[in-house]
Structure formats: C-alpha cells, structure tokens
C-alpha positions in Angstrom: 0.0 0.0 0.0 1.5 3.4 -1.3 1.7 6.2 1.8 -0.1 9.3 1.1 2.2 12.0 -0.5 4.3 9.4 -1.4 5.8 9.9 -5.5 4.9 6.5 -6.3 1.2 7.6 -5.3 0.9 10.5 -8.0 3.0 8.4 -11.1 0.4 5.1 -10.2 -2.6 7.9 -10.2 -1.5 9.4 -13.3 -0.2 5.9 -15.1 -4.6 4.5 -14.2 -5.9 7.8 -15.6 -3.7 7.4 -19.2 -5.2 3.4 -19.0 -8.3 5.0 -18.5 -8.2 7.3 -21.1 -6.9 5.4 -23.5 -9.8 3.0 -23.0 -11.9 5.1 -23.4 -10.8 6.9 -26.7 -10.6 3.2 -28.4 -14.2 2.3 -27.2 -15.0 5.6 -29.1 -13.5 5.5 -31.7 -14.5 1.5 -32.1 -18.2 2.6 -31.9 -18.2 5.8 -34.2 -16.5 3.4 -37.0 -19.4 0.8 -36.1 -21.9 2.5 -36.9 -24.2 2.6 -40.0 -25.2 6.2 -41.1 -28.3 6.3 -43.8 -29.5 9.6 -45.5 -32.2 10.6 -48.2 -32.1 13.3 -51.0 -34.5 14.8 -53.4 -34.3 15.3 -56.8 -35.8 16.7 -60.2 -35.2 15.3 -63.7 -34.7 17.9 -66.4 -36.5 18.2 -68.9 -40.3 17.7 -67.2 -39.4 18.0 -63.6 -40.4 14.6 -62.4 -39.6 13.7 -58.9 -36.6 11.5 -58.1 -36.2 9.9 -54.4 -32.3 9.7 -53.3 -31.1 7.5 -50.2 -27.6 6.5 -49.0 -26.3 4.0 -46.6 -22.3 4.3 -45.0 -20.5 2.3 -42.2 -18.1 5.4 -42.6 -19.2 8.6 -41.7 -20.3 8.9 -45.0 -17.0 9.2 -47.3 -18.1 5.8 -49.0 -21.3 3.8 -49.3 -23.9 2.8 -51.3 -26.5 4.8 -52.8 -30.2 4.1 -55.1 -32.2 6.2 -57.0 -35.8 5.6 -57.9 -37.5 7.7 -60.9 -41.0 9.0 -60.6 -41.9 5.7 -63.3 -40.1 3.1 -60.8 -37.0 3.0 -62.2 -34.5 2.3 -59.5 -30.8 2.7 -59.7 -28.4 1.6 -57.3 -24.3 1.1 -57.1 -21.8 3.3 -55.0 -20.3 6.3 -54.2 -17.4 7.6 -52.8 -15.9 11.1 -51.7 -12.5 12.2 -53.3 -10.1 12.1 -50.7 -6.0 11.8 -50.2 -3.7 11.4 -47.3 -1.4 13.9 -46.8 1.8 13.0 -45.2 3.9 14.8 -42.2 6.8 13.4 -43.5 10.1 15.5 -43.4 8.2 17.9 -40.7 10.9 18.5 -37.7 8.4 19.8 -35.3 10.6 19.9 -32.1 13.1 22.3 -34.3 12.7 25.9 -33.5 10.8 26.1 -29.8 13.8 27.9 -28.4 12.3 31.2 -30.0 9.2 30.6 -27.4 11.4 30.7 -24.9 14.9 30.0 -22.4 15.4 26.2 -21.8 11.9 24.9 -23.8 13.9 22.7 -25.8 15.0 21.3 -22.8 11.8 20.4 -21.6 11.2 16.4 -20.5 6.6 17.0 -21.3 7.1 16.5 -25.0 9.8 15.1 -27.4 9.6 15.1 -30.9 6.4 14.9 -33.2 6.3 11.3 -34.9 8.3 11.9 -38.6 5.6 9.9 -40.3 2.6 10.8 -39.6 -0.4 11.0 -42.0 -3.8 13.0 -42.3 -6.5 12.8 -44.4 -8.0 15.5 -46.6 -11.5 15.5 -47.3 -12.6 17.0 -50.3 -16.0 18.1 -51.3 -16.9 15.9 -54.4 -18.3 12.8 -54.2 -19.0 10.6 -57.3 -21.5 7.8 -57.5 -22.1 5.7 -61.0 -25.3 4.1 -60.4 -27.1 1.2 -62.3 -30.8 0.0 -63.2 -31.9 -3.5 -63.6 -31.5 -3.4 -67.4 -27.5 -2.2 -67.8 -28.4 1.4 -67.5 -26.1 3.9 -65.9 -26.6 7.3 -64.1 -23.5 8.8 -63.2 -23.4 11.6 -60.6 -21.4 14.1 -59.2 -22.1 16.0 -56.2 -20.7 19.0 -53.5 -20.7 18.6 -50.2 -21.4 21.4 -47.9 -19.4 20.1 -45.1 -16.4 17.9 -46.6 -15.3 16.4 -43.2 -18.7 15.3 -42.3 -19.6 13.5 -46.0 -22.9 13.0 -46.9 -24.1 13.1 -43.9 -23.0 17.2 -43.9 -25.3 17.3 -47.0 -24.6 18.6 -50.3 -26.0 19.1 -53.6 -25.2 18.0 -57.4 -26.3 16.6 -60.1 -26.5 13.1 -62.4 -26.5 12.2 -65.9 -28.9 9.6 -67.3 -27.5 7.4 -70.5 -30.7 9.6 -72.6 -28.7 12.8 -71.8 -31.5 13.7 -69.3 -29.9 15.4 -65.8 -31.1 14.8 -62.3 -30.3 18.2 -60.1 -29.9 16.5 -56.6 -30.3 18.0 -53.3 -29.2 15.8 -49.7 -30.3 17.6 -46.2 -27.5 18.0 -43.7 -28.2 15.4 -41.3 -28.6 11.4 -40.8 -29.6 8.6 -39.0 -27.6 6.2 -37.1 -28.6 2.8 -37.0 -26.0 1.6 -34.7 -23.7 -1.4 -35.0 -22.9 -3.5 -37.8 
C-alpha cells in the first residue's frame, strides 16, 4: 500500500488515468466506426421535372457507401459512391526544431519530445462521385458537392446526375442522418 504523499502515489494515479483514457478513446472510436449512417435526398429530372427519391447508406461517416435512386416511373438505380479524398503526409516535418524562440530552456523540456516523422492526415474534399445502375444495364452517373467535406454525406450537399438519354437529375441531400448503430 502506497503512503499518502508518497511519488509513487501521483505516477500510479497518473499511469490509471492514461489506461483509463486510452480506453476510453478506443471504445469511441470502435463505436463511431461501427456504426451505420443512412440519408435521403431529393431530386428533379430535367427536362419535365419529375420527382426522383435519393437514399444512401455508410459504415463510414459517409465518405463511402452505397446509394439508389428511384424515378418518378419506378425506375430504381443503385451502385456506389465515394468522396474524393487523399492522405497527406507529415513526413520531413521536424516539429521539435525551433521552440527555443518561445522561450529560455523549452527545448530542454522532459513534457514532450519530438512529433512522430511519419505521420499521415486525411483531406476531405468536397466531391463525391457515384455511377449508379438499373436493372437493365443502365447507368446514371453523378457528381455531387458537399457542404461540409469532413462530415460527407451526412454534412449534405448538392449535385447533379446524368442519365444514358442525356437527361440530368439536379440532386439536393439535407444535412443530417440517422444512425442505426452497429454493424
């Protein structure tokens, strides 16, 4: 048993709260990639103006998925989408190079040692592409802008689609979704 005020008291107190911590990031970060976000859209075909019903489906956050289409005459078309994105790396970064400007002795300081030299990020940008497909063959392809990259579909966005006729779908998704839970 540790005496109170001893050191070994504070470093075992501090050591259970990192465990803790770091616990409970992973649980969250286990559940938020668990779950299943769905979405629905509106849409218009041009010419005429005839309703067309959107809905998407992600275990993501919405960066990738699967997405369907149905036509005011039935028609349903289905297949994927995915938003553009690309890593960006830290590589070559020396971020522990330079503190002495902030200060006498802060390079010397034991809190923090160098940033890891290979460390990547991902950019979100804010098209997404889908190619969708009816029963018979037929493709729509479909671009769209999100209005909040880093959230994906689920920050709601607007675009439009081509049908193999030449007709266009203008496409509008609300921000917001619904999660399901866990898959």
């Amino acid at each position: 048993m540790l005496r109170k005020g001893s050191p070994f008291e504070t470093s075992t107190q501090c050591g259970a709260l990192r465990v803790a911590l770091s616990t409970l990031l992973c649980a969250g970060i286990a559940l938020m990639s668990a779950c299943t976000s769905i979405g629905t859209g509106s849409g218009s075909v041009a010419p005429g103006g005839a309703p067309v019903n959107f809905s998407w489906k992600s275990t993501n956050g919405g960066t990738s998925g699967t997405m369907s289409a149905t036509l005011d005459d039935g028609k349903t078309y289905s297949g994927s989408y995915l938003q553009i994105t690309h890593q960006v790396s830290t590589q070559g970064f020396e971020w522990d190079r330079g503190w002495s400007a902030w200060g006498a002795g802060w390079n010397d300081w034991d809190g923090w040692g160098p940033f890891p030299m290979d460390a990547f990020a991902t950019e979100y940008s804010d098209r997404v592409t889908a190619t969708l497909q009816d029963a018979d063959g037929q493709r729509m392809r479909c671009t769209f802008h999100l209005n909040t990259p880093v959230d994906g579909m689920t920050g709601g966005g607007q675009g439009k689609c081509q049908l193999r006729n030449g007709r266009t779908v203008d496409a509008v998704f609300p921000r917001g979704s619904t999660r399901l839970g866990t898959t």
